[in-house]
SEKOL-392938 format. One record per residue (C-alpha): residue in one letter; residue number from 1; x, y, z. Coordinates in Angstrom, 2 decimals, padded with zeros to 5 digits, m for minus. Layout:
BEGIN
+---------+-----+---------+---------+---------+
| residuo | num |       u |       v |       w |
+---------+-----+---------+---------+---------+
|       a | NUM |       X |       Y |       Z |
...
+---------+-----+---------+---------+---------+
END
This chain:
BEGIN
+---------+-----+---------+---------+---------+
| residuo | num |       u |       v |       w |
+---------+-----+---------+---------+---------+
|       x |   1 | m000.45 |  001.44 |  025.68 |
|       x |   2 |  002.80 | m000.95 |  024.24 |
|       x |   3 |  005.97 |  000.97 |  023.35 |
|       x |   4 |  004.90 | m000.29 |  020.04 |
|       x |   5 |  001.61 |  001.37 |  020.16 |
|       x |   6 |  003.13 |  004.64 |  021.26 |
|       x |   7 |  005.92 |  004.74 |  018.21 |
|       x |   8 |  003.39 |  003.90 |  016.11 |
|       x |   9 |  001.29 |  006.90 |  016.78 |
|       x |  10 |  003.86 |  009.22 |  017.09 |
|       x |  11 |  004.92 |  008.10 |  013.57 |
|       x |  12 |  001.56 |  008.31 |  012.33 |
|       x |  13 |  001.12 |  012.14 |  014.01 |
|       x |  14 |  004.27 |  013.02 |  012.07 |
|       x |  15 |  003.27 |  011.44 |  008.81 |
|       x |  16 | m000.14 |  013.59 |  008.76 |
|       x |  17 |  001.67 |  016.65 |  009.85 |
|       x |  18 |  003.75 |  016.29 |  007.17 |
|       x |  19 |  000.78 |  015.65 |  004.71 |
|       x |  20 | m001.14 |  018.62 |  006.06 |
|       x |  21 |  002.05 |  020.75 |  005.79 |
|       x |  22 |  001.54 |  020.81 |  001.71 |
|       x |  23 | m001.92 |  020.24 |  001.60 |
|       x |  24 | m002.35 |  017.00 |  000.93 |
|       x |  25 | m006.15 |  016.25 |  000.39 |
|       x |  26 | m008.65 |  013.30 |  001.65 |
|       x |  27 | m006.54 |  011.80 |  004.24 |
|       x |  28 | m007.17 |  008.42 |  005.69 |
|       x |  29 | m005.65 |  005.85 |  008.37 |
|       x |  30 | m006.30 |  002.66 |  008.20 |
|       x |  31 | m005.63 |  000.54 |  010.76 |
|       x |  32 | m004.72 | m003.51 |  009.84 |
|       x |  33 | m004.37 | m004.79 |  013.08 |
|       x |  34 | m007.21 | m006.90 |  013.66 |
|       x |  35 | m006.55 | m008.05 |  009.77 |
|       x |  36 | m004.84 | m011.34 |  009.17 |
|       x |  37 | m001.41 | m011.31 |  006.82 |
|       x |  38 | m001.39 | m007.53 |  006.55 |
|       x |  39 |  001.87 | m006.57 |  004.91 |
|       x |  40 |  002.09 | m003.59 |  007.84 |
|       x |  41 | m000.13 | m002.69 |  010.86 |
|       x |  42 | m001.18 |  001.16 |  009.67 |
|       x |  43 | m002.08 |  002.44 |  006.02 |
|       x |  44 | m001.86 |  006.58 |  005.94 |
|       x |  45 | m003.47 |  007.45 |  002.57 |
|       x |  46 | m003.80 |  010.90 |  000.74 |
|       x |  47 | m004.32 |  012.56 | m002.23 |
|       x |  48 | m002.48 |  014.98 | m004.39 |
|       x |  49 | m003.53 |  017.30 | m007.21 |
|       x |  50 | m000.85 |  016.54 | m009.59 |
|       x |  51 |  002.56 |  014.83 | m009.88 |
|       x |  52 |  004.59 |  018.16 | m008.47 |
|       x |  53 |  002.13 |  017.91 | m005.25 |
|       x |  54 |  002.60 |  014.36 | m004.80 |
|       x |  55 |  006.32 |  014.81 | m004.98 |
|       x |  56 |  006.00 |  017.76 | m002.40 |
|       x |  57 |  004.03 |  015.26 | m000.09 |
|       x |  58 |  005.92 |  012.81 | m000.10 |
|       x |  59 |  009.58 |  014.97 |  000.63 |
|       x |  60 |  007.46 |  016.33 |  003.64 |
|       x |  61 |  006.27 |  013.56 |  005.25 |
|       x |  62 |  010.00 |  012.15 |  005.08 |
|       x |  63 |  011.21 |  015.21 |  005.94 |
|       x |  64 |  008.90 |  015.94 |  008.99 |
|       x |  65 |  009.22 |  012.20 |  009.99 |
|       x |  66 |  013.10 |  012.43 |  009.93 |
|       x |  67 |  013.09 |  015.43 |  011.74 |
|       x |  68 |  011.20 |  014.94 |  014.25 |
|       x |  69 |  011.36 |  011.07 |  014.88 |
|       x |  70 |  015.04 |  010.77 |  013.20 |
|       x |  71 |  013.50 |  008.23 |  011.07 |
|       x |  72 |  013.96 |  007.17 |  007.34 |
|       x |  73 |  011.55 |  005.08 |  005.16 |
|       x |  74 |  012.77 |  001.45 |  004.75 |
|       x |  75 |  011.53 |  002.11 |  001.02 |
|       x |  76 |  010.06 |  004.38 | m001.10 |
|       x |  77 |  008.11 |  003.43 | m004.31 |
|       x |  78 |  006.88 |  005.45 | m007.44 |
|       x |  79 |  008.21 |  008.79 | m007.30 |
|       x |  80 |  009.38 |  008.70 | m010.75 |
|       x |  81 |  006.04 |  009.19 | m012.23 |
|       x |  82 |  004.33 |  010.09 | m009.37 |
|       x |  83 |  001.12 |  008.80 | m009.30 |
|       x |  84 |  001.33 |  006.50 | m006.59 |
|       x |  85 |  004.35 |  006.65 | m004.25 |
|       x |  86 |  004.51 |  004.18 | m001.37 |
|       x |  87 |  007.06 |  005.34 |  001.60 |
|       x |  88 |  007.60 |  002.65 |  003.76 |
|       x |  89 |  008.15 |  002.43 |  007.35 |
|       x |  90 |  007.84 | m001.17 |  008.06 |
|       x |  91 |  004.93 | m000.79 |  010.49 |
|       x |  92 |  003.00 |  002.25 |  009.07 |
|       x |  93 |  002.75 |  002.37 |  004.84 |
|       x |  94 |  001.85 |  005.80 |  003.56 |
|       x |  95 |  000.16 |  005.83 | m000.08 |
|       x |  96 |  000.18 |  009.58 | m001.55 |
|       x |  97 | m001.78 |  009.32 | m005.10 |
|       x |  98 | m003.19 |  011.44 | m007.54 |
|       x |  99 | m006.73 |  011.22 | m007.38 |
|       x | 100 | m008.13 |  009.50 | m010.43 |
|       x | 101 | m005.11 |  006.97 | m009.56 |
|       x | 102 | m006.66 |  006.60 | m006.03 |
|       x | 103 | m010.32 |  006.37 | m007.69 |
|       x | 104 | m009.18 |  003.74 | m009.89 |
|       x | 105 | m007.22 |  001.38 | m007.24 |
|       x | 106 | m009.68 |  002.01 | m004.26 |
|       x | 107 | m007.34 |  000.41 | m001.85 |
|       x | 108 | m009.77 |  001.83 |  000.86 |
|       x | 109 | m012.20 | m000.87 | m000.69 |
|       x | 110 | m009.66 | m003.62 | m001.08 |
|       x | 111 | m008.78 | m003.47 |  002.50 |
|       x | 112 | m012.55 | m003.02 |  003.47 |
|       x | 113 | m012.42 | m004.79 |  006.24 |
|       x | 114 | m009.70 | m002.28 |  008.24 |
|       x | 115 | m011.03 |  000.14 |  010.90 |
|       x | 116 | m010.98 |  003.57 |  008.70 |
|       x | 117 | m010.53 |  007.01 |  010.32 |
|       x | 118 | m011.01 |  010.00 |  008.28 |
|       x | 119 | m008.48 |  012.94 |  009.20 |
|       x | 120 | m010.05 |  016.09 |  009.08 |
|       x | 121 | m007.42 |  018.88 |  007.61 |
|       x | 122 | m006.92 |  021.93 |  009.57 |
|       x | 123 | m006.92 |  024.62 |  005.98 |
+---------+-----+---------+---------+---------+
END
């Protein structure tokens, strides 16, 4: 396994502890690898119940990440409304949405051809 590879996960174990630490719901990663012209090499997606929990996911996954990893998002997207916030962090994306929001953009659809991996939640 790269040095790459091995960041990668351990940003990806932080990101859905952080997720799981507030309950976030239905999480996915996607991995864009083998994908050509991917914007990042990882998509972690999840799902919220309203704007509030969205909020709370999102300040624990970039709490949790900088904690652990001493890491900050490049960029963070959407938290005004809180539908659909993207954090950023270059290589790995994380999408936290509400879930009609989710229903109605289906970006697990749009990047079909990624290799998908349910996360089963531990509550």
């Amino acid at each position: 396994m790269t040095k790459k590879s091995k960041e990668a996960n351990l940003l990806l174990d932080e990101i859905i502890k952080g997720i799981e630490e507030v309950k976030g719901a239905d999480i996915k990663k996607m991995d864009l690898r083998q994908i050509d012209n991917t914007p990042c090499d990882f998509f972690v997606i999840c799902s919220g119940n309203s704007n509030t929990q969205v909020a709370a996911i999102v300040n624990s996954v970039q709490k949790t990440v900088s904690k652990a990893l001493h890491e900050k998002p490049f960029h963070t997207e959407g938290l005004e409304v809180a539908e659909w916030v993207l954090i950023d962090y270059v290589n790995v994306v994380v999408h936290v949405f509400q879930r009609q929001t989710r229903e109605f953009y289906n970006i697990e659809e749009l990047w079909g051809d990624a290799i998908s991996t349910p996360i089963a939640s531990n509550y």
